[in-house]
Structure formats: structure tokens, C-alpha cells
C-alpha positions in Angstrom: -14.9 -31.1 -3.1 -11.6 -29.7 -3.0 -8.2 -30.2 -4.4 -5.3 -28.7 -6.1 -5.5 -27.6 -9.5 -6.4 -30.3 -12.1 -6.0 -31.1 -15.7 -9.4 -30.2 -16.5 -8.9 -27.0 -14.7 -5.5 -26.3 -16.7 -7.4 -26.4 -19.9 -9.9 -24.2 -18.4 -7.0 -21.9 -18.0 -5.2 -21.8 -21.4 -8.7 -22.4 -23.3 -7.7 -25.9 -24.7 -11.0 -26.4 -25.8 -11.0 -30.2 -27.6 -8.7 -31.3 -24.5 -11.3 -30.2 -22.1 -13.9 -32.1 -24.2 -11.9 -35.3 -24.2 -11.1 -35.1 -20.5 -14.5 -35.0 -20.0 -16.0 -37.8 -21.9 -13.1 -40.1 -20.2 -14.6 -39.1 -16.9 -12.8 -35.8 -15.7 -15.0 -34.7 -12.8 -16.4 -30.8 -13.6 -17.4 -30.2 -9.8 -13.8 -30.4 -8.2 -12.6 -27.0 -7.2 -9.5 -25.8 -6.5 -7.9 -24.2 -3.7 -9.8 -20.7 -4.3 -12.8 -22.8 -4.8 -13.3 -22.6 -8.0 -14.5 -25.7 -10.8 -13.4 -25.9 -14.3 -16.5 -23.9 -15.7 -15.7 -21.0 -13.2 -11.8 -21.1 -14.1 -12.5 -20.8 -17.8 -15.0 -17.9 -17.5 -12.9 -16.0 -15.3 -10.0 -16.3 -17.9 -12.2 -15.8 -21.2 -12.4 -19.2 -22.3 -15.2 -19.3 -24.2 -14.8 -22.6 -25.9 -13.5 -24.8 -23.0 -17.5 -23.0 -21.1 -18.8 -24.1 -24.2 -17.3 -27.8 -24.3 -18.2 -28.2 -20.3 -21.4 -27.0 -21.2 -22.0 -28.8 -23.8 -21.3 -32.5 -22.0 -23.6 -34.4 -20.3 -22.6 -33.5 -16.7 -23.4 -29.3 -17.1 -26.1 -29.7 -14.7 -22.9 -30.5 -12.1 -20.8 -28.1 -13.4 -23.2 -25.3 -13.0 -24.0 -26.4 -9.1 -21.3 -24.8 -7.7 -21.1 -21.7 -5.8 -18.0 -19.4 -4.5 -17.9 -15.9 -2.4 -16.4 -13.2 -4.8 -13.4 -11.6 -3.0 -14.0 -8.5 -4.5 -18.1 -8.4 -3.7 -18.1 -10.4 -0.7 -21.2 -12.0 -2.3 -22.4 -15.3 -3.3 -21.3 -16.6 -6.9 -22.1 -18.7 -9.2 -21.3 -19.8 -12.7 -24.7 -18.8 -13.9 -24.0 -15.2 -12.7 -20.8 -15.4 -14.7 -22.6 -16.5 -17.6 -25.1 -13.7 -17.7 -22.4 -10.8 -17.1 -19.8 -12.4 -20.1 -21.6 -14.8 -22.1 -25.5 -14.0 -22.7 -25.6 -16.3 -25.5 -24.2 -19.1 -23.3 -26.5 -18.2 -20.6 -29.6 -18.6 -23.2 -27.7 -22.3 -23.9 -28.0 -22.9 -20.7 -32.2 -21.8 -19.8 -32.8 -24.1 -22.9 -31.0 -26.9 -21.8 -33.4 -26.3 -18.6 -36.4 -26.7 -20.5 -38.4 -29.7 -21.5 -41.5 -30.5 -23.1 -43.3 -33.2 -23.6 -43.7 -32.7 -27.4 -42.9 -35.9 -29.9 -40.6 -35.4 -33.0 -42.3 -36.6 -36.2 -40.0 -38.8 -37.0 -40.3 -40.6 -33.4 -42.8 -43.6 -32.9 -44.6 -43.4 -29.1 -43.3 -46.3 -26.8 -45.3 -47.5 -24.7 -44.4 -45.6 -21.4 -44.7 -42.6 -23.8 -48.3 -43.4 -24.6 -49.2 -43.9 -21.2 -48.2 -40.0 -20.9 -49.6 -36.7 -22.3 -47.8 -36.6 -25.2 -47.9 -33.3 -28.2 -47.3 -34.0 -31.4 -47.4 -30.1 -31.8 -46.9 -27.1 -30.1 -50.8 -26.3 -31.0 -51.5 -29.5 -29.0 -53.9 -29.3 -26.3 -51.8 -31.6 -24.1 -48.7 -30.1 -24.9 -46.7 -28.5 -22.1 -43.4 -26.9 -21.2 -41.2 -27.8 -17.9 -38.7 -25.5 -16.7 -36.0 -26.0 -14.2 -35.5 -23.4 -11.8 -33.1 -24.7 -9.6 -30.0 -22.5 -11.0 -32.0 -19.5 -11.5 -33.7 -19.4 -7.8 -30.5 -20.2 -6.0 -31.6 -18.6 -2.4 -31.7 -21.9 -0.4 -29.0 -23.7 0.7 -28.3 -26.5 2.9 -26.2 -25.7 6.4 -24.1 -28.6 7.9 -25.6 -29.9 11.0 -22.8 -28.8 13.5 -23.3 -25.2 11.8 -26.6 -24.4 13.6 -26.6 -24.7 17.3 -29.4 -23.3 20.0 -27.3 -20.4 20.5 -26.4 -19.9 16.5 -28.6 -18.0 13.9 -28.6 -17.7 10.8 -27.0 -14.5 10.7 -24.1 -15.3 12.8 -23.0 -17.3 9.4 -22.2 -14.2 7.9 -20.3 -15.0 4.0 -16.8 -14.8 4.3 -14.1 -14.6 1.4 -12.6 -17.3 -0.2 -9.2 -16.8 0.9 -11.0 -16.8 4.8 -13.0 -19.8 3.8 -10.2 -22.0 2.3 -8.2 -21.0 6.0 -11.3 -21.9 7.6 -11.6 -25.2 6.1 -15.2 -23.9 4.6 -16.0 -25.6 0.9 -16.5 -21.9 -0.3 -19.7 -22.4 -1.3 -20.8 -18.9 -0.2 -21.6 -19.4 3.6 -19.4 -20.7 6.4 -21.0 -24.4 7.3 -22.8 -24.6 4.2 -22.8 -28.0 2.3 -21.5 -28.3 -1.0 -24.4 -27.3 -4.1 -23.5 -30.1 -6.1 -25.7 -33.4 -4.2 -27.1 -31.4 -1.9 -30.8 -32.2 -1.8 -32.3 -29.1 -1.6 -35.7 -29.8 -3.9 -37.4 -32.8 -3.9 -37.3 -34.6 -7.4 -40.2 -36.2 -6.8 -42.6 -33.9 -5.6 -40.6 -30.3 -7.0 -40.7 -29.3 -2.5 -38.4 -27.4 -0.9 -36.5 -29.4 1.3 -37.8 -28.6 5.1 -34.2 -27.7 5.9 -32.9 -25.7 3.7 -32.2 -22.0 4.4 -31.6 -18.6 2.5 -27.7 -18.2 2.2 -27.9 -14.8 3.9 -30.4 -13.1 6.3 -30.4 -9.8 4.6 -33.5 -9.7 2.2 -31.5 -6.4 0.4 -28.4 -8.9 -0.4 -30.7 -11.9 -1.7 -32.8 -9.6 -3.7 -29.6 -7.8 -5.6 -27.7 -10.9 -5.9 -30.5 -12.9 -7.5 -29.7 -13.8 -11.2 -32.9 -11.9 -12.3 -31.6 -9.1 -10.8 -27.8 -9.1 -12.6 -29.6 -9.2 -15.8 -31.6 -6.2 -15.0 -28.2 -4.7 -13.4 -26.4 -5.8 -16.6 -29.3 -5.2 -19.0 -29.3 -8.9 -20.3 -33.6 -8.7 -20.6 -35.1 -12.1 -21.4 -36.5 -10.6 -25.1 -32.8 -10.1 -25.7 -31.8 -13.5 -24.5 -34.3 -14.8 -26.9 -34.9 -17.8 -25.7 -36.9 -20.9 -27.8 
């Protein structure tokens, strides 16, 4: 979704941190992008505002604000928030793989409820039935979802080649990396139920070079951001 800019995205601009906070708890939406197709949590990366990323990702909607995705006029490649995070902020970027990780292990002053003893609960991390889940969804970020009047009999894949942003927002594309792609944010691209790759989603680019060097893994390599140094718990 696009619009003009917004008050969330003005905090995101001058770094007015608590403002952004309070904007979002009274129901600010953090996916809206603006005309160069950027959301709040992009805006305030790009400009060094560390405590406005902070308070967006700190809210209970950073899942959203971290599903958005934007071609770099200077690259000509796919971006994301994520890949911002990891080039400015590595200790944000270690925030956020925690906040992707769940386990399934009781705190000791927490009673089991019912539901919670008909799963395999830990009460410690030396528990045989304790177990980590991670979400990979904003790390492996390959797959997206084209509209339906994108792909024709007689249009490939590669014939959606990534355009800029300023050629997207002409085109009437919702810059989320690809011409005819559908927005990240509610695009069903995994299955929640079953953790499958939906049937019809599609690597945002053909070339195997481009999706391999423009994979988050890879920018932490490139930008020497190793998982050890993340340190994640």
C-alpha cells in the first residue's frame, strides 16, 4: 500500500522516537509506504534513526514492518529492511533473529495450562523435550508472489526484469522489487499450517548469481556481520 508521506513516516524522518512509539500503539499502520516506496522502518534506517527502528521494532506489529521490500535505485536490486539492518544496525539485526525464535521452554515461575500440558513442554534447556523454532521467512526472502495478470503464455519470468523505484512508482508497480509482484506484507507465500511453500510463488529474479549475492546471508558475509559476532541467544 501506497500513499503520501505520513506521520509515522515524519517521525521516522527527524528520529522522534517516543512519537513514533505512541503513533503506533494508537494504531499507526508500519506497512504504508510512501511515494518512493518506502515504510516507516525503511525511512528511519535510511536517515540514522536508530531509536524510531528501535520503537517500530519493538511494537507488536515488527513482523509487518519488516515485510516490505523496495528496488534500491542505486543497486537495481531487491531491498529489504532486514538488509538494512544487517549493513547499519547488527545489534538490531540480532533483536530481530531473536524475536524470530521460539521455544517451547516454561518459565519457573509459570504454572502449565491445560493446552500447554497437552504439548511438549521444557522446563529446561537440558530437557529432552525441549526444542527451538525459528522463523525463516525474512532471512530466506527468494519467493515471491506475481499478480495474476503478470504471467501470461507468452511472459516468463525473466521478462519481469526489477526496475527502480522511480520506474516502478511511474509504472504504477507497489515497488516491492519486481514489476507485477504483490505486496510482501499478506501475501501468502508459506503455509502457516504446514511451514510449505506456497505452489505459486516464484524467485524474484531468474538470475541464480543475483539471488545468491543478494541473499541476507550473503550481505553479512559481504559486510562481515558473522553469526558468532551477532551473538545470538
Amino acid at each position: 500500500m501506497q500513499q503520501g508521506t505520513t506521520p509515522l513516516h515524519l517521525t521516522a524522518i527527524n528520529g522522534h522516537d517516543l512519537v513514533a512509539r505512541l503513533l503506533i500503539e494508537h494504531g499507526a499502520s508500519v506497512h504504508v509506504k510512501n511515494y518512493a516506496g518506502h515504510n516507516a522502518l525503511t525511512i528511519a534506517i535510511m536517515n540514522g534513526k536508530k531509536e524510531v527502528v528501535k520503537a517500530v521494532l519493538d511494537s507488536a506489529r515488527w513482523m509487518e514492518a519488516l515485510k516490505s521490500a523496495f528496488v534500491s535505485p542505486i543497486t537495481n536490486m531487491r531491498e529489504t529492511p532486514l538488509r538494512q539492518l544487517v549493513k547499519r544496525y547488527p545489534d538490531l539485526t540480532k533483536m530481530v533473529f531473536n524475536k524470530c525464535m521460539q521455544t517451547n521452554l516454561l518459565k519457573a515461575s509459570k504454572v502449565k495450562t491445560v493446552d500447554e500440558e497437552r504439548k511438549e513442554t521444557a522446563v529446561s534447556p537440558d530437557d529432552p523435550n525441549f526444542s527451538i523454532t525459528f522463523n525463516y521467512e525474512l532471512l530466506e526472502d527468494s519467493y515471491v508472489l506475481f499478480n495474476e495478470d503478470s504471467l501470461s503464455d507468452s511472459m516468463s519470468l525473466s521478462s519481469l526484469s526489477t526496475v527502480s523505484s522511480s520506474e516502478t512508482n511511474a509504472s504504477g508497480f507497489n515497488g516491492d522489487g519486481v514489476s507485477g509482484v504483490r505486496p510482501w506484507f499478506g501475501s501468502e507465500i508459506w503455509d502457516e499450517n504446514s511451514h510449505q511453500l506456497n505452489p505459486e510463488a516464484q524467485p524474484y529474479s531468474t538470475s541464480a548469481t543475483i539471488l545468491k549475492m543478494n541473499h541476507p546471508l550473503m550481505i553479512m558475509v559481504k559486510e562481515q556481520r558473522s553469526v558468532h559476532k551477532l551473538h545470538i541467544n
